[in-house]
Every structure is written in structure tokens, then in C-alpha cells.
N, C-alpha and C positions, 0 to 999 in steps of 0.2 A: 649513388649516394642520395640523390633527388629521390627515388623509385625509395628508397628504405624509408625514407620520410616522410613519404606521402602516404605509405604502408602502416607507419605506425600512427601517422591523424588517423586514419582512417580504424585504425584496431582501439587507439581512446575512444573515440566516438563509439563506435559499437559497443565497446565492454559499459563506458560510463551510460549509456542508453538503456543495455542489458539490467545492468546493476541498480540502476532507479528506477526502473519499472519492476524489478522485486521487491527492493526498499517497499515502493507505493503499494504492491500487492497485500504485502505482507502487514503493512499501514493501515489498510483499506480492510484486512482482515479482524482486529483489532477493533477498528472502530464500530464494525456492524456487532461484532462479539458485543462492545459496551454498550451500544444500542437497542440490541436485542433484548439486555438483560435491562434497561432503564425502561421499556416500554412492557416488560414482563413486570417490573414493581410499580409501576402506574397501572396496571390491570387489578392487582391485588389489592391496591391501594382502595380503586373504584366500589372492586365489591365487597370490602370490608366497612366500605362506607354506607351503600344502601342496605 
């Protein structure tokens, strides 16, 4: 019963590990998407002005 126990800390921790580092990835994708596109309208911005 010990051994199923320690099996299943051990299977939360992995999954919750797994599963927040997709969270993050998937996060982390999003935010370069917005950034990409925030520094693409500060380009245009630039040359509309000179």
C-alpha cells in the first residue's frame, strides 16, 4: 500500500510538471505572437512618421 503511494506522488508530480510546462509553452507562445505583432506596429508607426 506504501509502494501505491509513493507511485502515485510520484505520477502527480510528473503529470503536474508535464502539464505546466505546456501551460508555459503554449503561454510563452502567445506572448511572442503579441510581441511580434506590437513591434511590427511600432515599425510602421516609425516610417509613417519620417
Amino acid at each position: 500500500m506504501t509502494y501505491l503511494f509513493i507511485g502515485m506522488m510520484i505520477g502527480v508530480i510528473i503529470g503536474t510538471t508535464i502539464g505546466s510546462l505546456a501551460v508555459a509553452f503554449k503561454s510563452a507562445e502567445k506572448e511572442i505572437a503579441r510581441l511580434d505583432k506590437e513591434v511590427k506596429d511600432a515599425h510602421k508607426q516609425s516610417k509613417s512618421e519620417s
